[in-house]
C-alpha positions in Angstrom: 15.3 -36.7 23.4 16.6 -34.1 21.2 14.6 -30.9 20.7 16.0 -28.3 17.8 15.0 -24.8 18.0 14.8 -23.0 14.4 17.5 -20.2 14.2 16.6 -16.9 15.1 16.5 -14.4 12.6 18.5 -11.6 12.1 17.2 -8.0 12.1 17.2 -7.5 8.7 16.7 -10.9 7.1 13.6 -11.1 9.6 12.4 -7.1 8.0 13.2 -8.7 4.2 11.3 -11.9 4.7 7.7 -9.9 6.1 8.1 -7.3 3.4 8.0 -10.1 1.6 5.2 -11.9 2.8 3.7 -8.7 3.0 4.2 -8.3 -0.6 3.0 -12.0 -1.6 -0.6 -11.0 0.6 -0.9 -8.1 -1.4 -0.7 -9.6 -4.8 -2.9 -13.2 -3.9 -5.5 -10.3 -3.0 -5.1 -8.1 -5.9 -5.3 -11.1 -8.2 -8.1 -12.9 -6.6 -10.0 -9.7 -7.6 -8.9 -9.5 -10.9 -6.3 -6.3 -10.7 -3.0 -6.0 -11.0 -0.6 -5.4 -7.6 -0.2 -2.0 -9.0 -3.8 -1.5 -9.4 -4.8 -2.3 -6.2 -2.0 -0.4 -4.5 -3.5 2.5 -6.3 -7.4 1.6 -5.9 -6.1 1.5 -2.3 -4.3 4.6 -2.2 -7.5 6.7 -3.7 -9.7 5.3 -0.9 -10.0 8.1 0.8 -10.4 10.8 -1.9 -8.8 12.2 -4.9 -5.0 12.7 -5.3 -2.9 14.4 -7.6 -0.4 12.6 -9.9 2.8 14.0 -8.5 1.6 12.4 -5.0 0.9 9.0 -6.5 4.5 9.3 -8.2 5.8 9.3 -5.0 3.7 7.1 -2.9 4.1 4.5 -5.7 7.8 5.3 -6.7 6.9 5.4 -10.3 7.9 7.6 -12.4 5.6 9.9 -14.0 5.0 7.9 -17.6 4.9 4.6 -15.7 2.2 6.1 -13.6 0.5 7.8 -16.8 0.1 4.6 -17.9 -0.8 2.4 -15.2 -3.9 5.1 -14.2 -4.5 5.0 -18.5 -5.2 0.8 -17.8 -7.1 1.7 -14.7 -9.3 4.1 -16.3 -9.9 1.9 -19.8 -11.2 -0.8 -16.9 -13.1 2.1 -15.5 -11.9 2.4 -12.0 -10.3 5.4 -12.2 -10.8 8.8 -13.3 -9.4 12.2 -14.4 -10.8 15.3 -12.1 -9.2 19.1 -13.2 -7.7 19.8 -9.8 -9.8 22.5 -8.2 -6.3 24.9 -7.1 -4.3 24.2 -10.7 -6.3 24.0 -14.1 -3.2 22.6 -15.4 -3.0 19.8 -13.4 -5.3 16.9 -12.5 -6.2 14.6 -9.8 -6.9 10.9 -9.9 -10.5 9.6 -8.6 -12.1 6.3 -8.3 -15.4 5.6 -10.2 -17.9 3.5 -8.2 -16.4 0.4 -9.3 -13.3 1.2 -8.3 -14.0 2.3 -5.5 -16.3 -1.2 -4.8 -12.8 -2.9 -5.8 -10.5 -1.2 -3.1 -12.8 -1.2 -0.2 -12.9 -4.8 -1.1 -9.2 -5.4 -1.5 -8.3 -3.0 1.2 -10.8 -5.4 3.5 -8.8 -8.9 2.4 -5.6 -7.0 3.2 -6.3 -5.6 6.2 -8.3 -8.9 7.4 -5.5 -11.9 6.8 -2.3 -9.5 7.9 -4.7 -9.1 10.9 -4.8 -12.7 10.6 -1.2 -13.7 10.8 -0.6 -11.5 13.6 -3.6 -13.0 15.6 -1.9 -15.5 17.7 0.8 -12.6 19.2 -0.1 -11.6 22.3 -1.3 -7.7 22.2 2.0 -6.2 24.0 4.0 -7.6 21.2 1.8 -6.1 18.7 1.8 -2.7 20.5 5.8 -3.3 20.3 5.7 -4.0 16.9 3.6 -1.6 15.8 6.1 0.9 18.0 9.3 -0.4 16.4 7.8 0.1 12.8 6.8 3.6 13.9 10.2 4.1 15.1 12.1 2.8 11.5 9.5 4.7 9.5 10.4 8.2 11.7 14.2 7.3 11.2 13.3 7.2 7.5 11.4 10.6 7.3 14.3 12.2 10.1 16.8 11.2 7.2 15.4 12.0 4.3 13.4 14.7 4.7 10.1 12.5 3.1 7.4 11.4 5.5 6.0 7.4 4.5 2.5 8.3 4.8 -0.6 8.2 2.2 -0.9 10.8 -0.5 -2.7 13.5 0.9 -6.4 14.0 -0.3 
């Protein structure tokens, strides 16, 4: 009997195929509650409080009239809203209304809930080593550029 094992995946090939699965999650949940990928990356990114636009331009790498006018969409829909930012009268932070923020706990919930899914069957240590490696490319990433991949602050 002849048994073929599938290739093993490079290093990066294996990184570019679960961004992109990754990426496929993220929009099957975004459009199974009616928002766009971009909306629910930033319904998701306002979950835990207001953040300025300059933040959002970064955490989103969108520049600053494609972000003008993806939180203009959000806020027509009425999940988002303009606050006068507390410290700067010139600027303003971003803030979910009580529909949007129904709509990224919810969407933040099916994300979290089916990535926890396809990592179920792993055995804990190789999540632990996976969640260290990631740690580890992320803190490569910040050493070299000087940015930190984290949330907007609040």
């Amino acid at each position: 009997m002849v048994t073929t094992k599938e290739p093993l995946l490079r290093f990066t090939e294996a990184l570019v195929r679960l961004s992109h699965l990754v990426q496929q999650v993220f929009d099957e949940v975004a459009r199974e509650h009616d928002l766009t990928p971009q909306q629910a990356q930033l319904l998701c990114l306002l979950i835990d409080g207001p953040v300025g636009m300059t933040d959002l331009s970064r955490s989103l790498h969108l520049e600053k009239s494609s972000l003008t006018g993806l939180v203009d969409r959000a806020g027509k829909r009425g999940l988002v809203a303009r606050a006068r930012d507390s410290k700067d009268r010139r600027a303003c932070r971003i803030v979910l209304t009580p529909e949007g923020e129904r709509l990224g706990a919810l969407a933040h919930e099916a994300m979290s809930e089916r990535l926890e899914a396809l990592a179920g069957k792993l055995p804990q240590e190789h999540r632990h080593l996976l969640t260290s490696a990631i740690g580890g490319i992320l803190a490569e990433h910040t050493a070299q550029t000087g940015r930190a991949w984290t949330a907007p602050e609040s």
